[in-house]
C-alpha distance (Angstrom), angle and dihedral (degrees) to the residues before:
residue distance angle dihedral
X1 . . .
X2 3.92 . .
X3 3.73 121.3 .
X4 3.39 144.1 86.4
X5 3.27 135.0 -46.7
X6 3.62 104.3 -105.4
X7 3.89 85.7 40.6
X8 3.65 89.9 58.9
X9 4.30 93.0 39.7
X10 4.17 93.1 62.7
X11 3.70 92.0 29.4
X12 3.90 78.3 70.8
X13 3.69 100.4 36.4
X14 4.21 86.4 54.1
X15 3.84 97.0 55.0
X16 4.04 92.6 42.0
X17 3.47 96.4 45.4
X18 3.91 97.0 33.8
X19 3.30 90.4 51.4
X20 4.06 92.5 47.6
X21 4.00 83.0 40.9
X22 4.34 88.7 56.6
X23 3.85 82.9 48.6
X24 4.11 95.4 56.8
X25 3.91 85.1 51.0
X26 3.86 102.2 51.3
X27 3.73 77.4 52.9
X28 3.24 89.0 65.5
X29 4.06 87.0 -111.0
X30 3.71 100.4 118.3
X31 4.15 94.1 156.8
X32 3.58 98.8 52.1
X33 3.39 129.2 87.5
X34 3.75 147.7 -149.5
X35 3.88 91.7 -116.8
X36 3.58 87.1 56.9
X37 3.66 101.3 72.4
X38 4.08 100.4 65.0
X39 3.60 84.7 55.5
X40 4.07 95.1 40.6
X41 3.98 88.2 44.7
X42 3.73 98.7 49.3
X43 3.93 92.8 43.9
X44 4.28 94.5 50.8
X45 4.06 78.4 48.1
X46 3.76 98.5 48.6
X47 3.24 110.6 11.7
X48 3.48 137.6 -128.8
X49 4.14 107.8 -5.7
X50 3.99 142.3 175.0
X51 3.76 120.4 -95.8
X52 4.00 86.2 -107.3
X53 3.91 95.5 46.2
X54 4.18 87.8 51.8
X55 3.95 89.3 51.8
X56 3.87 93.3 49.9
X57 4.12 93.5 47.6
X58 4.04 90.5 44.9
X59 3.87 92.6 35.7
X60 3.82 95.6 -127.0
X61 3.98 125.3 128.4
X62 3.51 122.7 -92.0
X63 4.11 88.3 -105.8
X64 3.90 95.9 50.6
X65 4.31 91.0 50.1
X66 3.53 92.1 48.0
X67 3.89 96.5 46.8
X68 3.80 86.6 49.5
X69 3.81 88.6 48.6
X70 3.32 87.9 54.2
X71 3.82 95.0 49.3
X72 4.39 93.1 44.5
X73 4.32 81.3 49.2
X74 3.59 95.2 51.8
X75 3.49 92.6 48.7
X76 3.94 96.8 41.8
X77 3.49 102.6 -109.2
X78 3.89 100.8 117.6
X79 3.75 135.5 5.3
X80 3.85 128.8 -142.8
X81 3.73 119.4 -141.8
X82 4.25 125.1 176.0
X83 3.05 122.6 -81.2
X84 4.15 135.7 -151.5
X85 3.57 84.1 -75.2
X86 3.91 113.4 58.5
X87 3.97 83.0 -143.1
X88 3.59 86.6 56.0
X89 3.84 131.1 93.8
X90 3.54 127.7 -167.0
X91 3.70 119.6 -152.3
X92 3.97 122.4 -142.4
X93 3.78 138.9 170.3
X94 3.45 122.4 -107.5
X95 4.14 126.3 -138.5
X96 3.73 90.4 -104.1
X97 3.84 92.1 61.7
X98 3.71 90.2 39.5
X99 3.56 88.6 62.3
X100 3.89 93.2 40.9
X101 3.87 88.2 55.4
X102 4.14 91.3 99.4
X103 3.75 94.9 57.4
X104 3.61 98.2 39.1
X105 4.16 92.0 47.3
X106 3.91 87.4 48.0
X107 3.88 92.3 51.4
X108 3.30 94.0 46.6
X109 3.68 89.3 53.8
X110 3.47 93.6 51.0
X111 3.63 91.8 45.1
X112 3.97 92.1 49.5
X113 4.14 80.2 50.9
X114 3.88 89.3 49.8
X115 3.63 92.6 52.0
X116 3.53 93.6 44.1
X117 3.57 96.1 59.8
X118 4.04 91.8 45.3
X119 3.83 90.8 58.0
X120 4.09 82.1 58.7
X121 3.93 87.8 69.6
X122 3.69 93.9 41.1
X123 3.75 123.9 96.0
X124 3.85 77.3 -128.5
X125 3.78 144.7 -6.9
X126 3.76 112.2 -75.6
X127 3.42 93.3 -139.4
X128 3.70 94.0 55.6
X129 3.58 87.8 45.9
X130 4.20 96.6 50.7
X131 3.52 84.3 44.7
X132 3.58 99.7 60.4
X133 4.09 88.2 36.6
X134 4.38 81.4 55.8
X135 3.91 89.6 46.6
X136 3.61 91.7 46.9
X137 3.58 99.7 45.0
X138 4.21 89.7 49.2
X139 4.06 90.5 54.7
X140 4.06 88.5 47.2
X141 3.34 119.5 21.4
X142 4.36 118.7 -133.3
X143 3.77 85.1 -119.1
X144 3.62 95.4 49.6
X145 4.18 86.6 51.9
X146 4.06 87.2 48.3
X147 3.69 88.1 54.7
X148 3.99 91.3 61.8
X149 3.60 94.2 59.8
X150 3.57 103.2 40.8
């Protein structure tokens, strides 16, 4: 596949999580989404967090948590409530994901399996390599790597 970079990064991102996304809805799970389960996963091990204290455990911005909290509330899978701060909101699961947890813990397992077995035809694990990409990136910034070239 020619293209760019970027081209080439969400061409990837669209057949994992498409693929994980057709999954949720031969569950019978048509609303929720892949992006859900960091957020599902680290609340069931936590508890019930702020918007700020999800995006540091899942290592998303602030913007991208709260735009997936918004998604998992509209759909019923958590609830927000104030916090000490009035700013503040605290996220929680609701009952329906609660019961839900089985299916999405076993598809995540599978999907942990899945990936597993991709990295085996892979010159190396793509986590190790998107990793090193992140790390890389955080020493130098993109911008700052633009800025030799131009």
């Amino acid at each position: 596949m020619d293209g760019a970079l970027g081209t080439q990064l969400r061409h990837v991102l669209e057949l994992l999580d498409g693929d994980v996304a057709k999954v949720y809805l031969e569950l019978g799970l048509p609303e929720y989404r892949p992006r859900f389960s960091p957020i599902v996963r680290t609340l069931v091990a936590e508890g019930p967090l702020s918007i700020r204290e999800l995006a540091s455990a899942v290592g998303v911005t602030h913007s991208a948590a709260s735009q997936t909290v918004a998604q998992l509330a509209k759909a019923g899978f958590v609830s927000q409530e104030p916090g000490a701060d009035a700013r503040q909101r605290i996220v929680h699961l609701t009952d329906k994901t609660r019961e839900l947890l089985p299916t999405i813990e076993a598809e995540w397992q599978a999907t942990t399996a899945a990936m597993t077995a991709l990295d085996q035809e892979l010159s190396a694990p793509l986590s190790v390599i998107l990793s090193e990409i992140i790390a890389a990136i955080e020493r130098r910034p993109f911008r700052a790597r633009i800025a030799d070239h131009t």
